[in-house]
N, C-alpha and C positions, 0 to 999 in steps of 0.2 A: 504494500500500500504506500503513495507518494504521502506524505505526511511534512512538517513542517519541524522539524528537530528543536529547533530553540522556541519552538511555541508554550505560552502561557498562558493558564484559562485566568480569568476571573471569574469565573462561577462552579471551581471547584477549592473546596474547602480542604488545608491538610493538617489531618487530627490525630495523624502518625504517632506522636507528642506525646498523647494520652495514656495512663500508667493504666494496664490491661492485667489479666489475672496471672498468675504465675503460669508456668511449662507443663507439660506433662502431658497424657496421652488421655483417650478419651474421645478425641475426634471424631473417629470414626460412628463411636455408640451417638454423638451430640446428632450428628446428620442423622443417623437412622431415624431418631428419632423427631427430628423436623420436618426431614420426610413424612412422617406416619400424621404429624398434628397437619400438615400439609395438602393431605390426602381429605380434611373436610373443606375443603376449598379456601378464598381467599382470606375468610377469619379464621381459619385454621392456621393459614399461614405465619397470620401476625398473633395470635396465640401461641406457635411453638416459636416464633422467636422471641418471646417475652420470658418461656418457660424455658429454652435454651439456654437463655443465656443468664436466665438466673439462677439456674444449677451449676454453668463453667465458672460464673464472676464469686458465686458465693455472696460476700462481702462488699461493702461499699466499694468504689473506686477510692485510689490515693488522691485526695485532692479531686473530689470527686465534683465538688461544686463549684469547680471552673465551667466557666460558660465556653463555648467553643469559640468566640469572639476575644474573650481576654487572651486565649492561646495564641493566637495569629500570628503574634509579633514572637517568640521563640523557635531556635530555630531546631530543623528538626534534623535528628542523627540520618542519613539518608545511604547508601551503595550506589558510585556512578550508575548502576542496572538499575536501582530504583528512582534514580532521578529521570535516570531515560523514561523510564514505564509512566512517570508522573507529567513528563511532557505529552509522549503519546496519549496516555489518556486524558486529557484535556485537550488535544488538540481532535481528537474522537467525537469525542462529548460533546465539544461546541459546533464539530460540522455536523453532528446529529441533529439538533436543536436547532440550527439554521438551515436546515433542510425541513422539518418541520415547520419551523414557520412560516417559510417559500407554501410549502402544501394544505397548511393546516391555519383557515384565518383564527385571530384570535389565541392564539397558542402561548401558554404562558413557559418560561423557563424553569425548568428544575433547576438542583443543586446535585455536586456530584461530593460525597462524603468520601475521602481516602483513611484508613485506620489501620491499625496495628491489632491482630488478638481477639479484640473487644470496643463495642461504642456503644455508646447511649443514644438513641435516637425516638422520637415521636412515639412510634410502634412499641420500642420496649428496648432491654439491653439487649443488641445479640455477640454473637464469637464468630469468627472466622470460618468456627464449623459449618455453617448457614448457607455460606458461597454467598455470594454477589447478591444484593435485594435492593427492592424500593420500596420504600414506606410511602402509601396514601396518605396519611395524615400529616407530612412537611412536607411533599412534594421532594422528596432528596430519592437519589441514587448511593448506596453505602458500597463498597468495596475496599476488602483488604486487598494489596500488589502481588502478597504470597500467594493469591490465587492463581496465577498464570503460572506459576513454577505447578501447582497440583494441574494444572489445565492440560500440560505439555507433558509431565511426566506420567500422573495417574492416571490423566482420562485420555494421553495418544492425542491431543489435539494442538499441536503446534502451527505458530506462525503468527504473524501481527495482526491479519485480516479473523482470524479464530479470536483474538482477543476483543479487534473491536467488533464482532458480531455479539460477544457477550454484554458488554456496554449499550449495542442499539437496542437487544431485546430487553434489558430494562429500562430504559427510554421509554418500548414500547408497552409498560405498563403504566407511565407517566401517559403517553397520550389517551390506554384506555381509562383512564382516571377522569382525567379531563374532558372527555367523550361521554363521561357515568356511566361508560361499560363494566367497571369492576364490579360491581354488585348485583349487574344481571344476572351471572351465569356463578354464583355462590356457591353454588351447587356441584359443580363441573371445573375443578381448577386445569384440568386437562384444555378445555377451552380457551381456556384464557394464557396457558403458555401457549400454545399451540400459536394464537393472534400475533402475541409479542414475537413467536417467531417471523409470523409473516412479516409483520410490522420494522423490523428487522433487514428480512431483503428489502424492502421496498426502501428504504434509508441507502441501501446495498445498490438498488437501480439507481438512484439519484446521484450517488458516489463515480460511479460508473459511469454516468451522462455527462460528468463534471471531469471525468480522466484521474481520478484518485485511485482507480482499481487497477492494478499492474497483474501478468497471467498468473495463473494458481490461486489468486485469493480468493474468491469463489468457491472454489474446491477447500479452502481451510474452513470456512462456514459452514458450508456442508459438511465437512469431515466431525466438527467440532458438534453440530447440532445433533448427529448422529450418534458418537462419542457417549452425548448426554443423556440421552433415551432410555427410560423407566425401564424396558427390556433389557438394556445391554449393560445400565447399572447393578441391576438385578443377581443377571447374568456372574457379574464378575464378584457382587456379594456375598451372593446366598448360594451362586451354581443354578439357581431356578428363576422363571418367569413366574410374577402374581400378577396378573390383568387387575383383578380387583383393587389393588393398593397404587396404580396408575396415578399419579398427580402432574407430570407434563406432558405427557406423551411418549410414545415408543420413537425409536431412531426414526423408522421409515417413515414416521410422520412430521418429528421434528424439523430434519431436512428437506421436505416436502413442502411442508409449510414455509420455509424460508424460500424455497426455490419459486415457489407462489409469489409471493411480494414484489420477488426477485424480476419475476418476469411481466406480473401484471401491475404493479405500484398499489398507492395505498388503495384503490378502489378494489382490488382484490382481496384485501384484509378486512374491511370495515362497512 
């Protein structure tokens, strides 16, 4: 993906800073089971990251009653790799949202939260366990960086255009916020990832029409999308498929759903 190297967002916040729970292992039980609160659709979802994360953190935060505004100005311990990842993803983020408001009148901007471990947000405390979310209730996009190193290593999905597909599908819960599609389909959280996939490529075709898109990147969305898939996580879990316990969809739909956006824009998503 052509990107902008020494690009800076102003409308991502870095809360890297923020003193998060101590080490240790657990991870994997925290997702199962966000997964599973997940699986009652979108108030499940912000119910298991409430209850997530109040089992990983325990305990107050250190200094817990800093507002994310008094932080701003300290600076934050950072790895050249994580300052790169912190330009990419702001320069992601803003051509996301500026593509939406080109398509989408009225479009207000989200906030993109960078963290370390642990954050405190609108929805509830979550961990790092959670993966990538967007909270309804501020309008933010949360993301720890250590995600892409699990992205590329655990889940086989490498490459820049795999990360910022993970970035535009939460976007794409921002727009169905804004649209009051989150609470139609409460019931079906399948649906509604499935959308944010579409929502996704369709960010994906405009990227594309704009000459941002270099060859293979396409192919790392798709590989990434499939990667993710209730089936193939499953898969590589438990050794078995549960159709019942589905909360985003299987690979072949995942990817599908993006290649939809991909080729019809948002009128095929929405």
């Amino acid at each position: 993906m052509k990107w902008d190297r020494n690009y800076s967002s102003s409308e991502v916040d870095d809360r890297r800073d923020e003193v998060g729970p101590s080490g240790g292992g657990g991870g994997g039980g925290l997702w199962t089971l966000f997964r599973v609160f997940s699986a009652f659709g979108w108030k499940g979802t912000l119910v298991g990251i409430v209850i997530v994360g109040a089992i990983a953190v325990g305990s107050q935060f250190t200094g817990s009653h800093r507002t994310p505004s008094s932080q701003s100005h300290r600076p934050v311990a950072s790895s050249p790799q994580e300052d790169e990842l912190k330009h990419f993803v702001g320069f992601v983020f803003d051509d996301i949202q500026k593509s939406w408001e080109r398509q989408m009148p009225g479009y207000q901007h989200a906030r993109l939260e960078l963290f370390r471990r642990a954050i405190r947000s609108a929805c509830g405390t979550a961990t790092s366990a959670v993966g990538p979310f967007y909270c309804q209730l501020d309008h933010r996009v949360y993301i720890d960086l250590g995600f892409y190193d699990d992205l590329r290593r655990r889940f086989g999905a490498p490459g820049d255009f795999a990360q910022a597909y993970v970035i535009a599908h939460e976007v794409g819960h921002h727009v169905q916020n804004l649209r009051g599609l989150l609470g139609k389909h409460e019931a079906d959280s399948v649906h509604v990832e499935l959308q944010a996939d579409c929502l996704a490529g369709a960010w994906a075709k405009d990227a594309d029409q704009r000459g941002l898109v270099e060859g293979g990147d396409i192919e790392e969305a798709l590989n990434a999308a499939a990667q993710i898939g209730d089936d193939t996580l499953q898969k590589k879990q438990q050794g078995y498929v549960q159709p019942e316990k589905f909360t985003h969809g299987t690979s072949a739909q995942r990817s599908a759903s993006f290649r939809r956006g991909y080729e019809q824009g948002p009128t095929g998503c929405l």
